[in-house]
Each structure stands twice: as structure tokens, then as C-alpha cells.
C-alpha positions as CSV (number, residue, x, y, z in Angstrom):
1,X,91.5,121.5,95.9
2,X,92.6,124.4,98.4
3,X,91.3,122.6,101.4
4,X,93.1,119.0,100.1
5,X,95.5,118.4,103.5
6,X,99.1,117.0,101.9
7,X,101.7,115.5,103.8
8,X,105.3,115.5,102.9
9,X,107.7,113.8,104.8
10,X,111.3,114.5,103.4
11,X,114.3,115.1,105.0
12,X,116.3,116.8,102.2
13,X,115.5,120.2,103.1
14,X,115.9,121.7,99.7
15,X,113.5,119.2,98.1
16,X,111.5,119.5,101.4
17,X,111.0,123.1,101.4
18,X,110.5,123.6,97.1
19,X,108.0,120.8,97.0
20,X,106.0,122.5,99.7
21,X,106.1,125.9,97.9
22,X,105.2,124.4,95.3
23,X,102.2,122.7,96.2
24,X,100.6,125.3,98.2
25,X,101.2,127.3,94.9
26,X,98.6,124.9,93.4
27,X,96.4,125.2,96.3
28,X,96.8,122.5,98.7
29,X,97.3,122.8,102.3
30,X,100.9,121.1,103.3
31,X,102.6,119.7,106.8
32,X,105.9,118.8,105.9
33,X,108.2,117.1,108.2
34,X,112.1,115.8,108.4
35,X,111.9,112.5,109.2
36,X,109.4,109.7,110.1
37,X,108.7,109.9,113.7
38,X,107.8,113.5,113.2
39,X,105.5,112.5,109.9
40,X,103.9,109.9,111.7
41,X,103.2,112.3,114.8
42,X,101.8,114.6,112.4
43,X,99.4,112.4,110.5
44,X,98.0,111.5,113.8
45,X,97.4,115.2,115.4
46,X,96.1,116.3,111.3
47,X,94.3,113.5,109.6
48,X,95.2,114.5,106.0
49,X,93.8,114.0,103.0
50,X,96.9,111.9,101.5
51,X,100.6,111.4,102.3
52,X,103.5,111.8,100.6
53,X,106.4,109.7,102.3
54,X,110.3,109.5,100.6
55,X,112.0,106.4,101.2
56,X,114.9,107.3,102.7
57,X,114.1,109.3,105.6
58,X,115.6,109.1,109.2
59,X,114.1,108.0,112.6
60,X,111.3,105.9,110.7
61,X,111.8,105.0,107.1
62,X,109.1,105.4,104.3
63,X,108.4,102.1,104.3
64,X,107.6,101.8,107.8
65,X,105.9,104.7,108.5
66,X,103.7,103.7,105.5
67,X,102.6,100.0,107.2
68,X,102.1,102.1,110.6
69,X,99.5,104.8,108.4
70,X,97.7,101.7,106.7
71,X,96.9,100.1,110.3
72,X,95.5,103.1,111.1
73,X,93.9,104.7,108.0
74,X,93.3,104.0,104.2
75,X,94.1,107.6,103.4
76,X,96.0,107.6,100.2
77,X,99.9,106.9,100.4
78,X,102.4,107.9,97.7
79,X,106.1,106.7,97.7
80,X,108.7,108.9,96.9
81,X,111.6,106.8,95.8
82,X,115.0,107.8,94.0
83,X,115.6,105.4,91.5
84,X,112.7,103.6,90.0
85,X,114.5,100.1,89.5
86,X,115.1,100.4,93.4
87,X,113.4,97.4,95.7
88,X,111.6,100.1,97.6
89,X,109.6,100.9,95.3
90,X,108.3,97.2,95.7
91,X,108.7,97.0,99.7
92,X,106.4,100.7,99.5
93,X,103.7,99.2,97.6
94,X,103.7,95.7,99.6
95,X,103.5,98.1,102.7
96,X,100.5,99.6,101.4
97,X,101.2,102.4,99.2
98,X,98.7,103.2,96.6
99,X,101.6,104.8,93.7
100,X,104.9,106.2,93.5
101,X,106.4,108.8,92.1
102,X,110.7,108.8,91.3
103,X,113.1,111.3,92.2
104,X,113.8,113.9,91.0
105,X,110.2,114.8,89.9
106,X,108.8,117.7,88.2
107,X,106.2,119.9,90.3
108,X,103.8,119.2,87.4
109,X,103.9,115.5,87.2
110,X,103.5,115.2,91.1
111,X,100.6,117.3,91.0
112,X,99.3,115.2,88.6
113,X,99.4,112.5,90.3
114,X,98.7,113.9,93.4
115,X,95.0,114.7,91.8
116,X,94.5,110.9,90.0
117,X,95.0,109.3,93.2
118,X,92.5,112.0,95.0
119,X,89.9,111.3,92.3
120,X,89.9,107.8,92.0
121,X,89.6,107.7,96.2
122,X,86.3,110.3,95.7
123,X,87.8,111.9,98.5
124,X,84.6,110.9,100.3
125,X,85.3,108.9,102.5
126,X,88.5,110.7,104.0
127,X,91.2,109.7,105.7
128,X,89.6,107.0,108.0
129,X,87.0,105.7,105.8
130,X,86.7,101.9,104.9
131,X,87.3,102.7,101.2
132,X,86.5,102.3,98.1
133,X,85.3,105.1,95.3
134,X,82.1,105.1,93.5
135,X,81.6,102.4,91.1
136,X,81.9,103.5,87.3
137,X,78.9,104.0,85.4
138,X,78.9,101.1,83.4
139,X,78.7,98.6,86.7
140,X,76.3,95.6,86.7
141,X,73.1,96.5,88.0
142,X,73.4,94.3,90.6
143,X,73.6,95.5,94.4
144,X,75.7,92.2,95.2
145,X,77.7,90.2,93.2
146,X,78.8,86.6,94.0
147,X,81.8,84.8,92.9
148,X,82.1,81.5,95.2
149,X,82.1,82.0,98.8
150,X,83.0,85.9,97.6
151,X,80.7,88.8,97.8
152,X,81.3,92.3,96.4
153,X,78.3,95.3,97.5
154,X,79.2,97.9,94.9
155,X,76.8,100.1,96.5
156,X,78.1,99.6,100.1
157,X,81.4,99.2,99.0
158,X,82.4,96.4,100.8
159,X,83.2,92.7,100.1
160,X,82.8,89.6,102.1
161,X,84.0,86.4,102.2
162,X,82.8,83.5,103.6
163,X,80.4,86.1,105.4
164,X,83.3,87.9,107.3
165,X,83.7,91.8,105.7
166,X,87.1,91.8,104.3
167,X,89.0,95.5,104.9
168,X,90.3,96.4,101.5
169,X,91.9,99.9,100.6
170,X,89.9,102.3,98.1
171,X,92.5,101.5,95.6
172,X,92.4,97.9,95.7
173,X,88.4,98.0,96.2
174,X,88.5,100.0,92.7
175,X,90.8,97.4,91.6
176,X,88.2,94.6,92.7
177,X,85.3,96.1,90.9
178,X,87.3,96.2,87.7
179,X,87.6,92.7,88.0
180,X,83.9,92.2,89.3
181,X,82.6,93.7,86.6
182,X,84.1,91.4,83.8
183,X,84.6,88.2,85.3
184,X,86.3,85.4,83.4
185,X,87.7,88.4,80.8
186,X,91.1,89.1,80.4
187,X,92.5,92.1,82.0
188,X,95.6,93.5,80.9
189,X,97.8,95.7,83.4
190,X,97.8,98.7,81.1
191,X,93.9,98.7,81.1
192,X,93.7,98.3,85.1
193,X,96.5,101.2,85.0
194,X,94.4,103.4,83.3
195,X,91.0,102.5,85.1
196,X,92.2,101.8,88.3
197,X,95.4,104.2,88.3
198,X,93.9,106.9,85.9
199,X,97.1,106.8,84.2
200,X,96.3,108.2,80.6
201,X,100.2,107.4,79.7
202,X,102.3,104.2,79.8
203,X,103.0,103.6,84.2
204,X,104.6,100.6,85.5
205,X,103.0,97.7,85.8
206,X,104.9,96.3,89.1
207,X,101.8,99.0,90.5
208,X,99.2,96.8,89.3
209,X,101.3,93.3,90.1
210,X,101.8,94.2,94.0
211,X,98.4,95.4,94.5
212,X,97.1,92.3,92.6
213,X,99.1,90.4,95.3
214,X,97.9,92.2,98.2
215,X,94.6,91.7,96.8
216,X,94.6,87.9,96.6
217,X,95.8,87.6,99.6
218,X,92.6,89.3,101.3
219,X,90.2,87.6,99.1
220,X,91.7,83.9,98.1
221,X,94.6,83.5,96.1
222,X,93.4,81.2,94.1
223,X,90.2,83.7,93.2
224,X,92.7,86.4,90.3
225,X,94.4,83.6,87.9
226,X,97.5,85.2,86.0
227,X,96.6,84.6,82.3
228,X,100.7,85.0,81.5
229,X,101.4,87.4,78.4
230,X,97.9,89.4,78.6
231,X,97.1,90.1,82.5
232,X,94.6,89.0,84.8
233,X,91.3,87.6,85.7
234,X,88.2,87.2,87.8
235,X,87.5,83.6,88.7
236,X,83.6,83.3,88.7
């Protein structure tokens, strides 16, 4: 991935300055900046491939910055958060943030995750694309699938409801086609972790719970029932 464009926005400057190193150690090409308005200023004049925000930085917080990337873009957003139990780890993900990764991190394990969230997007469609990786292999053969007054193209990639397109990121997209392609089964939150997420390890579910959320309320909340003690499913 040596041309993969990585954003890190961080005002610690130790953290800043080691992630960075470390990063363009494993080949990625990094702008990192000290506070929001400077990240935000960036990912406007570079257009990278994904952005890694930390909470807690001045002038415009994580958070923030992160709802002002998603009205622009669908570029891939991680959270950098320090404690995991913390609220903003919630408030990232409502705001649009695809994962999170807690503080203090090893430069392996962000890496890692830094690649799962690149593959799962295809890194196709780039930083302004309307979204959505390729469907797995194992789709319906169907072009178009119907649920109600729902459509899903999972060759187009895009979903309609009522005949207006619906904007959905590539994550939740990916999470949509999970769904599409089992309706009425039972989906627990580890399974969408590990298809969805690419998590190949236990990850925290509140990932799949706020993106569920943001999802329902694109598509009908009434359309993903909560099948309490298993998971989640696909009203048909």
C-alpha cells in the first residue's frame, strides 16, 4: 500500500510524530496535523485514502471534524479514543466513523486495522465515491433485490427506497448486503464483525450496534428487527 494517503490528526506531538514514523515505515503516505481545523483543511487540499482522527484534539474535536468529512466524503474514518468505555467512542461512530482504535495502541494493531478497513472499502471507489465494496462471492444471483418498498443493486451498489437512492457509506452498504443476502436469518454481531469488520478476533460489538442504528435510520427502522440474545435481522 505505498501510495495509500493516511491522515492523522493528533495533537500530542509525541504520539503524533511516532505514529507517523511508523506508518510511513510500513509504506503509507502520511499528513499529520495538530488539531482539527488544520486536519480538516488538509483533507480538503489532499483527498486521502482514510483518516485517522483522536478525539481529543483542539480547535475542532474528533467528533466534529468526523460529521464535517462524512458530508463531504465516505472515505474511511477511524477514531482514536483513550479509553474504550469512553462515550466518544459512541458519539465517533454515530458521527460517522467506520472503527476505532483505543489509546495507547501498538503500531502493529493500527496497521492492522488500518488495512481491514482499506480492504473491506476495495479502495475503489476512493475518497468521494458513493460506497460500497464488492459483494462476496457467495451473493444471490440476483442484480436487484427487493424487501418492501426497499431495493438493494449489488452490482451498482446502491439501494433505493421508495424509488429515491438512499446515500449509505461503503461500511454500512457492506453491512446491508450481509443482511440482503440472508433475509429473515439471524445475524449475530460477532458474525457481522468478522464479515463486515474483518475482525478475525473478538471486537466490540457497540461497532456493529451504532452502525445498525445509523443504518435503520436510512432505510426504515422498522426494516432490521433486534432478535434480543442472538443479533439481528432482515425483514423481508
Amino acid at each position: 500500500m505505498a501510495d495509500t494517503h493516511v491522515l492523522f490528526v493528533e495533537d500530542d506531538d509525541v504520539i503524533r510524530e511516532a505514529t507517523q514514523l511508523a506508518l510511513e515505515r510500513d509504506g503509507f503516505v502520511v499528513t499529520a496535523m495538530p488539531d482539527g481545523l488544520a486536519g480538516l483543511e488538509a483533507f480538503r487540499a489532499d483527498r486521502p485514502d482514510i483518516a485517522l482522527l483522536d478525539v481529543m484534539v483542539p480547535g475542532l474535536d474528533g467528533v466534529s471534524l468526523c460529521r464535517r468529512i462524512r458530508d463531504e466524503s465516505t472515505v474511511p474514518v477511524i477514531m482514536l479514543s483513550a479509553r474504550a468505555d469512553s462515550i466518544d467512542v459512541v458519539l465517533g461512530l454515530e458521527a460517522g466513523a467506520d472503527d476505532y482504535v483505543t489509546k495507547p495502541f501498538d503500531g502493529a494493531v493500527l496497521v492492522a486495522r488500518i488495512r481491514a478497513v482499506l480492504r473491506r472499502f476495495g479502495h475503489a471507489s476512493g475518497p468521494d465515491g458513493a460506497g460500497g465494496g464488492a459483494a462476496d462471492a457467495d451473493a444471490p444471483a440476483e442484480a436487484v433485490l427487493r424487501f418492501g418498498d426497499l431495493e438493494v443493486d449489488t452490482e451498482g451498489m446502491e439501494v433505493r427506497k421508495g424509488g429515491v437512492n438512499v446515500a449509505l457509506t461503503p461500511t454500512e452498504m457492506r453491512l446491508l448486503l450481509e443482511f440482503s443476502n440472508a433475509p429473515g436469518t439471524v445475524l449475530s454481531r460477532d458474525r457481522l464483525l468478522e464479515r463486515v469488520w474483518d475482525y478475525g478476533w473478538g471486537g466490540d460489538t457497540r461497532v456493529v450496534d451504532v452502525h445498525v442504528q445509523r443504518l435503520r435510520g436510512k432505510i426504515g427502522q422498522d426494516r432490521i428487527e433486534t432478535v434480543r440474545g442472538f443479533g439481528y435481522k432482515l425483514r423481508g
